[in-house]
C-alpha positions, 0 to 999 in steps of 0.5 A, a space after each residue: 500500500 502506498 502511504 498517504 503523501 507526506 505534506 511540506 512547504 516551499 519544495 522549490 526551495 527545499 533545504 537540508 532541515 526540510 529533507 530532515 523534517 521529511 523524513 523524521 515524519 515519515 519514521 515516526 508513522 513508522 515506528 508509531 502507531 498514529 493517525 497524524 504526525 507534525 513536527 514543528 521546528 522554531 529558529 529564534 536564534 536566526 530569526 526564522 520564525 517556525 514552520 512544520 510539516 505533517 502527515 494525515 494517515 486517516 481518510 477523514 483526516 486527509 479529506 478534511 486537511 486536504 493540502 493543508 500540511 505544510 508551511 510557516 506558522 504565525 505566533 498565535 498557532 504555537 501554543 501547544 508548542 510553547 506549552 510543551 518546551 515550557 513544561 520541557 516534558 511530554 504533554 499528553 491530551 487526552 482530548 483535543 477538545 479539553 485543552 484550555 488553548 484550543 480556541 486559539 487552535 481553531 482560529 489559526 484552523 479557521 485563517 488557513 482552512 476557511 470554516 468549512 474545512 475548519 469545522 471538518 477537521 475538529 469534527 476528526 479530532 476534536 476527541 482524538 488524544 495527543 501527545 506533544 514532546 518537546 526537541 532541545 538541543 544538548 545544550 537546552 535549545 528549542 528546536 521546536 515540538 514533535 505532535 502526534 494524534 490518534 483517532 484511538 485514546 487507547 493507543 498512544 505510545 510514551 515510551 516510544 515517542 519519547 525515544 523517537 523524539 531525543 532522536 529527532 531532537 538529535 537530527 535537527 540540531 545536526 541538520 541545523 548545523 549543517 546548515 549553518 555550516 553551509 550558510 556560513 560558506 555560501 555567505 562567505 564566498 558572495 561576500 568575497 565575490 562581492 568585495 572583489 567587484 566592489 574593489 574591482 575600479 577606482 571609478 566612483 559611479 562603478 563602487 557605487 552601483 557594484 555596493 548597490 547591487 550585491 547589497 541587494 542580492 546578498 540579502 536578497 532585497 527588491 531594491 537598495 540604495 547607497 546615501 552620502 551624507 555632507 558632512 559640511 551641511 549635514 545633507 543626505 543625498 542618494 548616490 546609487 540605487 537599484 530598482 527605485 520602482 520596488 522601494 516601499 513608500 514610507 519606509 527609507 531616506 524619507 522617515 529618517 531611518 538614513 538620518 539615524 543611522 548616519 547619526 548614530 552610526 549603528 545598523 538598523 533593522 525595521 519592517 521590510 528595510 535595513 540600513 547600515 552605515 558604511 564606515 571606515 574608522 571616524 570616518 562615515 561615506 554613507 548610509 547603505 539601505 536595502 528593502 522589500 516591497 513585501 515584509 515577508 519573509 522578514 530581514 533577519 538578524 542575521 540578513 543585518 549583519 551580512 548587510 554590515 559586513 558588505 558595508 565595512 569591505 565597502 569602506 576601503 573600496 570607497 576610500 580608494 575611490 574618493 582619494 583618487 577621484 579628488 588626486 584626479 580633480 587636483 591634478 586635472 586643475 594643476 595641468 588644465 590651469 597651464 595648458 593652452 585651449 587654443 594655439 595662438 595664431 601662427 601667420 605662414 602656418 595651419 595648426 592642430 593641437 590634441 590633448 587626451 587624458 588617459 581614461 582613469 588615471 588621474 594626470 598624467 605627466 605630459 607637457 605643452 604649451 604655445 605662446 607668443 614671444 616679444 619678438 612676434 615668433 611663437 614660440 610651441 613647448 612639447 615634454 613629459 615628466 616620468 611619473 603619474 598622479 598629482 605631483 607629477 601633474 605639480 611638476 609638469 605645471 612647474 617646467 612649463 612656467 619656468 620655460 616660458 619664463 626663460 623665453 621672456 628676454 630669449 628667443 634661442 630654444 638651447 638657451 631657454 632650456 639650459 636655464 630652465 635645466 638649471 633652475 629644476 635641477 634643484 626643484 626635482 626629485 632624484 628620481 625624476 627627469 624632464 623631456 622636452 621639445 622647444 621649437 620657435 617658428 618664424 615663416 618658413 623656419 623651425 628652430 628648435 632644441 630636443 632635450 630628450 624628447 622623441 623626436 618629431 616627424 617631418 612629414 615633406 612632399 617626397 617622405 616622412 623624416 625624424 627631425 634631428 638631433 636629441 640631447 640629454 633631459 631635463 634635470 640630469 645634468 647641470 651643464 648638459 650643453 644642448 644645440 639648436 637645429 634650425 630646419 627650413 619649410 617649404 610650402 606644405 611641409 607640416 611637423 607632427 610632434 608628439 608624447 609616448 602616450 601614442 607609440 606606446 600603446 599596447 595591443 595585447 603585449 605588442 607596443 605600437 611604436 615609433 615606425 608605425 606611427 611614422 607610417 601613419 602620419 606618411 598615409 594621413 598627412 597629406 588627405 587631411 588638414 591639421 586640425 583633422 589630423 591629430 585626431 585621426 592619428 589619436 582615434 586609429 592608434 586608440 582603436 588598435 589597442 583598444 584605448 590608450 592607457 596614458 595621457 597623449 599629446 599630439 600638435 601638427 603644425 603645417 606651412 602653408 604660402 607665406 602673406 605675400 604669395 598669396 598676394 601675388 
């Protein structure tokens, strides 16, 4: 004969303590003979609240339980359990229907059965005799109740279901170690997974929306939000969020739980919201939420405290994110504040200037400028200074001005540089070095000093040249005796100089390169006005590496007829 089916809830998310109830039941209708069997577990440690499961073996019963064996129970359906783990001793009824708690019963019978089904059941069980034993941990824990009923007042077996029930107490405290145990795990490699996308970028947009988003799957929330709070006018203000549309109305930033939280710096747990604050020391970044349009199943303590673990690993990545967002802005104010927006008018020539940051790095060390002299010649300043971030930026802002300071009472580019060397020499750290590229144009006549800089191309009618001539950097010796080349133009000529932020783009380990950008600018010169030109270079070479990792400048100076020509 095949049993009647034993009843449970939420088979679709089954875990290891629901196989363990299953099969508790199906051995106590085993070794007992009873006509219904129940165990029901509580959780206060987690805050789970109880559920239970149940097996009807009698037709009357089943016709009248129908589906119902299964599922969560609410405070006012445990009295019969709580009466047994108060006593901590088997109860026995020898009537349902003479138990003082029995109204409470019916109502919780009436709620999930409807009064029809409700009236049925007590009909069945009204005079059956039960029997309720409590399940205790070894260390005196509730685990919850195993009841059984019988139809017959005259079979219950005490001794059995007492021994049947320290043995359930034992699997269930098993079960709830195993899965703890396995709760602990699974929690500790999303958490890990979670930190490493956290601390994945320094871009702040990204640790904000990574922070948002695994807040909300880790505590499998609807939505959730991260607040910055400013500490000067003490706003709050929301940074990043997830599913807006399910946040629940009246719960959240609007009713101050953020404001508490960011006040007193302690976590907070109310219905369907948690919030916790995301700190690192003394220092406060802001409030993290999460919540759920439905307020059940309820956030747990335990929800709470995953919730503030992800927050302090969030701290740290915010930190990094906030400092070099701030290293970037200063540094970005220190190269913008020295950096021409246009090249002055240079009569006899066509000119394109280019400058790219690099797309995540704060500043990079690169250094140009063009500016008039007293003599009416413009005088055009390419360089670079070794290193990133905001003293880099400091120095390269300081190189600039101390050589269009020296071109004040000159106008020889190998004489402007060695004072300008002289003067760093003191100013640079050990370490550090300058290259630089100094070029005064007259109509048709570059003269120039190339300090160890790449040297720029000369693109003519007939090939595509490196103009001459490199001497030491900046910063490296105190006389370094640098020469001045003169190179002559004619009609169409153009100079393309540039800094390694271009030929030192990689694609996948291979390095763009000198020749290859020669090649470039022999194949583009002529099609396409200066202007044009430096951005098709820039654009070609960041498509082949698939964006460029530093700072590239790149100027494009062309001869075109001189005033008097065009006369002519």
């Amino acid at each position: 004969m095949v049993p009647p089916p034993l009843l449970t809830s939420a088979p679709s998310r089954e875990t290891f303590r629901d196989r363990t109830v299953e099969r508790l039941v199906h051995n106590v209708r085993e070794l007992a003979a009873v006509d219904a069997v129940a165990i029901v577990t509580v959780d206060p440690a987690h805050d789970a609240g109880a559920h239970w499961a149940g097996w009807f073996g009698a037709k009357t019963l089943q016709g009248a339980a129908g589906t119902f064996g299964g599922g969560p129970l609410d405070q006012g359906a445990l009295g019969l359990v709580q009466a047994v783990l108060e006593r901590d001793s088997p109860l026995l009824l020898a009537r349902l229907d003479a138990w003082e708690a029995t109204p409470e019963l019916l109502e919780f019978a009436v709620r999930e059965l409807g009064p029809r089904r409700a009236r049925s059941l007590w009909r069945s069980l009204r005079r059956a005799s039960v029997v309720a034993c409590p399940l205790r941990s070894e260390d005196g824990q509730a685990l919850g109740a195993l009841v059984t009923a019988s139809l017959d007042r005259g079979r219950p077996q005490m001794s059995v279901l007492e021994v049947v029930s320290d043995l359930a107490a034992l699997a269930l405290e098993r079960a709830r170690l195993v899965e703890d145990e396995l709760r602990r795990a699974r929690e500790e490699v999303e958490l890990n997974r979670a930190t490493e996308a956290v601390s994945s970028s320094l871009e702040l947009d990204d640790v904000y929306g990574h922070v948002v988003a695994h807040a909300a799957e880790l505590t499998a929330a609807d939505s959730a939000q991260l607040t910055r709070l400013n500490t000067r006018s003490g706003a709050l203000r929301r940074v990043a969020g997830t599913n807006a549309a399910a946040e629940p109305t009246g719960r959240g930033l609007d009713h101050g739980g953020v404001a508490r939280v960011a006040r007193t710096r302690r976590a907070l747990l109310s219905e369907g919201v948690m919030h916790s604050p995301i700190q690192l020391g003394p220092r406060l970044y802001g409030v993290l939420t999460v919540s759920r349009t439905d307020t059940e199943p309820a956030f747990t303590r335990g929800d709470l405290k995953l919730l503030s673990r992800l927050a302090r690993h969030s701290a740290a990545a915010l930190a990094n994110a906030l400092d070099f967002e701030r290293e970037r802005r200063i540094a970005r104010a220190l190269t913008l504040g020295f950096l021409p927006h246009s090249l002055p008018e240079l009569p006899g020539y066509e000119s394109g200037l280019l400058y790219a940051p690099a797309l995540g790095d704060p500043a990079g060390g690169d250094v140009y400028g063009a500016w008039r002299l007293r003599s009416g010649e413009v005088a055009v300043l390419l360089g670079d200074v070794a290193g990133k971030g905001v003293e880099t930026a400091a120095l390269s802002s300081m190189v600039r001005f101390f050589v269009e300071a020296r071109s004040w009472d000159s106008a020889s580019p190998a004489s402007i540089l060695e004072q300008a060397n002289a003067m760093l020499l003191e100013r640079l750290p050990e370490d550090t070095f300058v290259t630089a590229f100094l070029a005064i144009l007259s109509s048709d006549t570059v003269r120039y000093c190339n300090a160890g800089h790449l040297p720029p191309l000369h693109a003519s009618a007939t090939a595509v040249e490196e103009v001459p001539g490199r001497g030491l950097p900046l910063g490296v010796e105190s006389r370094p005796q640098y020469a001045e080349h003169e190179l002559r133009l004619d009609e169409g000529d153009l100079v393309f100089a540039y800094t390694d932020g271009l030929t030192e783009a990689r694609s996948e380990g291979e390095i763009f390169g000198e020749d290859r950008l020669a090649q470039l600018v022999d194949g583009e010169a002529r099609a396409h006005a200066p202007e044009q030109l430096v951005r098709r270079v820039h654009d070609e070479i960041a498509e082949w590496a698939d964006g460029l990792t530093d700072d590239a400048v790149a100027l494009a100076l062309r001869r075109t007829a001189s005033p008097a020509a065009r006369s002519a």
